[in-house]
N, C-alpha and C positions, 0 to 999 in steps of 0.2 A: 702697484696700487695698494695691496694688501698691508706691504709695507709701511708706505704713506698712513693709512690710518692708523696701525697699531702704533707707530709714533705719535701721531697726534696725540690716541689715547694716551699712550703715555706722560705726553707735555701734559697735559690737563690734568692728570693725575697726581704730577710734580706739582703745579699751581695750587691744586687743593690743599695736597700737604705743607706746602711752604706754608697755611694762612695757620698752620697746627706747630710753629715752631715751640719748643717749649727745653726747658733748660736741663742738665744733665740729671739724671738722678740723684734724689738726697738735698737737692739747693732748689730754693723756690726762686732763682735769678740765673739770667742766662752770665756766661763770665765777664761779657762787659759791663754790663748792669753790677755786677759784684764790685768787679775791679771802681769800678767808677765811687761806689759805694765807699770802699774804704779808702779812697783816695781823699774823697769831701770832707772839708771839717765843718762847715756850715749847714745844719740841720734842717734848712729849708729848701737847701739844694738839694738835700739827702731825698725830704717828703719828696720832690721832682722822682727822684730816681724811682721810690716805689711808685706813686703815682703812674708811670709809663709800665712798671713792670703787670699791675695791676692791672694796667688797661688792656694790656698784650692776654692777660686770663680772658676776660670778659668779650675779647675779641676770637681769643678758643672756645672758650663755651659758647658763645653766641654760632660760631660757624658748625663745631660739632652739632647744639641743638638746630639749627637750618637745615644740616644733611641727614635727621633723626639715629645721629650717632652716639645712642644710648649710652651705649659703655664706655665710653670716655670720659662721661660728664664727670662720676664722681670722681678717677684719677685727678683732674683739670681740678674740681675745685677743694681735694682736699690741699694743692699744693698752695694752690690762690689761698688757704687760709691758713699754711707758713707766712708765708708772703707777710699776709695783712697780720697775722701775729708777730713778727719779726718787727714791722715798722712800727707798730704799737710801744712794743719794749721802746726801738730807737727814741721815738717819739715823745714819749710818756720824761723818757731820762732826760731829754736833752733841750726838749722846745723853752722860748721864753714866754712864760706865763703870764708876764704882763702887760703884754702888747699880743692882740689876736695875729696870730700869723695866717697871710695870704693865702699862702701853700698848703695850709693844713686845711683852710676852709675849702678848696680847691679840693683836696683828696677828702674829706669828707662828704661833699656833695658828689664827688664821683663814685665813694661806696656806696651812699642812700642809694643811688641810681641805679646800682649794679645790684644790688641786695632787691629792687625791686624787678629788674632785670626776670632775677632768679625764681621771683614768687610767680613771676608771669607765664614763668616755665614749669612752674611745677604743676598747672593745671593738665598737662598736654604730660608729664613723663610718667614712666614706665608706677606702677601702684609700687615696686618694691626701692623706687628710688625717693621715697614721697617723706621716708622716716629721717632718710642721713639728707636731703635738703631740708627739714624742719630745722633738724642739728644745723648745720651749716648757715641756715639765714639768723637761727639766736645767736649764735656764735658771731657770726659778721655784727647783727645787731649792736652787740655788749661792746664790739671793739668800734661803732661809730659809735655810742653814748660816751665812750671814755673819752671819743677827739670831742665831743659837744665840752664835756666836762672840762677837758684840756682848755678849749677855746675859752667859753663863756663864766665858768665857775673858777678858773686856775688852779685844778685838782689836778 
């Protein structure tokens, strides 16, 4: 019987962590998500790729903030802002600027979302996480102004 439950606990434990996967250290992409990356030559399919890796952050920070698991958050989001500066670069070099791309309006309305996400969260976190999420939401800010700029102005 004893047994039975500390298994249990332990399944459940396993399920928790699975929703925390996140990618080796030093790379803001798990290896598929890379490989896949430098596989694409098509820059829209590329946005796809950040786009999903993006979503996989805000699906860790969302879980971590639910279980009030403080100290994670800013590991989680300084990687999530490789991540979004890394597609920025791609992004910036490669999009075509005369035609609004789909994709990018797609990951740009998924960062506003997520950047608000973040502000939602930072009523409820810890006072000493309050300085590097101010950092972290201008920082996300500047990189959705650049995709507006991308899109609408063709800068």
């Amino acid at each position: 019987m004893i047994i039975r439950a500390l298994f249990s606990l332990l399944l459940a434990n396993m399920i928790v962590q699975a929703d925390r996967i996140t990618p080796p250290q030093g790379d803001s992409m798990m290896p598929l998500e890379r490989s896949k990356l430098q596989k694409e030559e098509k820059i829209n399919n590329r946005i796809k790729i950040y786009k999903t890796a993006s979503t996989r952050y805000l699906e860790t920070f969302s879980s971590e903030t639910s279980t009030n698991d403080f100290e994670s958050v800013p590991p989680t989001l300084q990687v999530w802002m490789s991540l979004l500066t890394e597609s920025l670069q791609d992004i910036d070099a490669n999009v075509e600027r005369k035609k609004k791309s789909k994709t990018l309006i797609d990951y740009e309305i998924h960062l506003r979302k997520s950047i608000n996400e973040i502000k939602d969260y930072k009523v409820k976190a810890p006072l000493e996480q309050q300085d590097f999420l101010d950092s972290w939401v201008a920082q996300a800010e500047k990189i959705q102004a650049k995709f507006l700029d991308i899109l609408f102005l063709g800068k």
